[in-house]
C-alpha positions as CSV (number, residue, x, y, z in Angstrom):
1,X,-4.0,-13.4,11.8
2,X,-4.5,-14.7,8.1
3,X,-1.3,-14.8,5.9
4,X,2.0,-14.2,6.4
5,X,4.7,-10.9,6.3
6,X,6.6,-11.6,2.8
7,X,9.5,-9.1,2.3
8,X,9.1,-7.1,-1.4
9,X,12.3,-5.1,-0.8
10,X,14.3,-3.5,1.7
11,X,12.1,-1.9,4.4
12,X,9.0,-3.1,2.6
13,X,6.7,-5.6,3.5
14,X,3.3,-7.2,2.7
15,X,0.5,-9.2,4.5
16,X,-2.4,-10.4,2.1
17,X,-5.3,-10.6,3.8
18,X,-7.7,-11.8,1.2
19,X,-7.9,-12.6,-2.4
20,X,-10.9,-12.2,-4.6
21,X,-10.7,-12.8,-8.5
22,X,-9.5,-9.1,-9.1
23,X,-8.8,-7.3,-6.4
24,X,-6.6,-8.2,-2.7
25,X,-7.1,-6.3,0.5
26,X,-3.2,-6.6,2.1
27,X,-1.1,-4.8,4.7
28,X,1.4,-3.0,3.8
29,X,5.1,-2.3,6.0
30,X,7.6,0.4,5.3
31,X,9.9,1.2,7.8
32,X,11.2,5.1,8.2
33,X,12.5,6.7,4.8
34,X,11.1,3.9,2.2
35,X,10.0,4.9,-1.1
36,X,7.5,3.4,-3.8
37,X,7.8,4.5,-7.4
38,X,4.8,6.2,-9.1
39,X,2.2,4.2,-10.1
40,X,-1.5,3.8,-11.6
41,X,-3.9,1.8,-10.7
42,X,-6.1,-0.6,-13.0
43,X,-9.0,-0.5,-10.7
44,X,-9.6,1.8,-7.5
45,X,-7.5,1.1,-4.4
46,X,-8.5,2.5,-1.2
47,X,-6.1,2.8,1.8
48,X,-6.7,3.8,5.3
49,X,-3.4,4.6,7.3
50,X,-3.1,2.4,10.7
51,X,0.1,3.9,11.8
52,X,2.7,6.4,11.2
53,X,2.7,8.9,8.3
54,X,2.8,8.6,4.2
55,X,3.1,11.0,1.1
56,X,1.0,9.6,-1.3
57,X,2.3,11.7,-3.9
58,X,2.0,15.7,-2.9
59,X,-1.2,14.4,-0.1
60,X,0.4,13.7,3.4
61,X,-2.0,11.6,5.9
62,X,-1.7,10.0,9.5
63,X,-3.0,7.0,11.5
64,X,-6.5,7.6,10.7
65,X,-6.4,8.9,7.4
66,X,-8.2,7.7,4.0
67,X,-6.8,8.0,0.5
68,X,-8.9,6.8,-2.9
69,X,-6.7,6.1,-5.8
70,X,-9.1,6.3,-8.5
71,X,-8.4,3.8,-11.7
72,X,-6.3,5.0,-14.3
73,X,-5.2,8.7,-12.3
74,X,-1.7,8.3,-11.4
75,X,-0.3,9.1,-7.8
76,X,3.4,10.2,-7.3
77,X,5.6,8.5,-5.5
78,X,4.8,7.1,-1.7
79,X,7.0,7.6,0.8
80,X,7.4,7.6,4.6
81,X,9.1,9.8,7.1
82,X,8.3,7.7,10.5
83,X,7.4,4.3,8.9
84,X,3.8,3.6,8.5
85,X,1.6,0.3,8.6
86,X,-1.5,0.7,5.6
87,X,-4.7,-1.1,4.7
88,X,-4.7,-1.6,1.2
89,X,-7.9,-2.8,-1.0
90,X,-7.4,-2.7,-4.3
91,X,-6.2,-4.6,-7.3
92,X,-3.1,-7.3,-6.7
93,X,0.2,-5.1,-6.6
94,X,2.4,-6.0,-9.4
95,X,5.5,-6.8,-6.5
96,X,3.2,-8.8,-4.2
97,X,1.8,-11.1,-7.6
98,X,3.5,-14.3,-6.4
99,X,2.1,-14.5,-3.1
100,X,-1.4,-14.2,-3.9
């Protein structure tokens, strides 16, 4: 119930749950066919899939499914076939910096 859905691009939104001095744990939105570039990380970011499908880079999970991004080990590009609704713990996402 904390926070509120903030729009980061078309298809793509963001719910920050709670902010500590380096890292955010957040919601993330996309709807069917949505896309996020490549990325690293500066600190681990874990992510547990509440709905739908994503390809986090060349891994594809489910509802259910956990993913570790370990610091500094890229990940390819995420993207969605169905839409998907994610948990996200990490550090602050470089899109999201303004809201937190």
């Amino acid at each position: 119930k904390e926070g509120r859905w903030h729009t980061l691009g078309p298809g793509i939104d963001i719910k920050l749950l709670r902010r500590e001095a380096s890292s955010v744990s957040y919601l993330l939105r996309m709807a069917a066919g949505m896309r996020i570039p490549a990325h690293d990380h500066a600190d681990d970011e874990e992510c547990l899939v509440l709905e739908g499908d994503i390809w986090l880079g060349k891994t594809h999970a489910f509802a259910g499914d956990y993913h570790l991004a370990r610091r500094g080990i890229p990940h390819g590009e995420l993207h969605t076939e169905t839409g998907c609704l994610l948990f996200l713990r990490g550090p602050k996402p470089e899109a999201a910096s303004h809201y937190a």
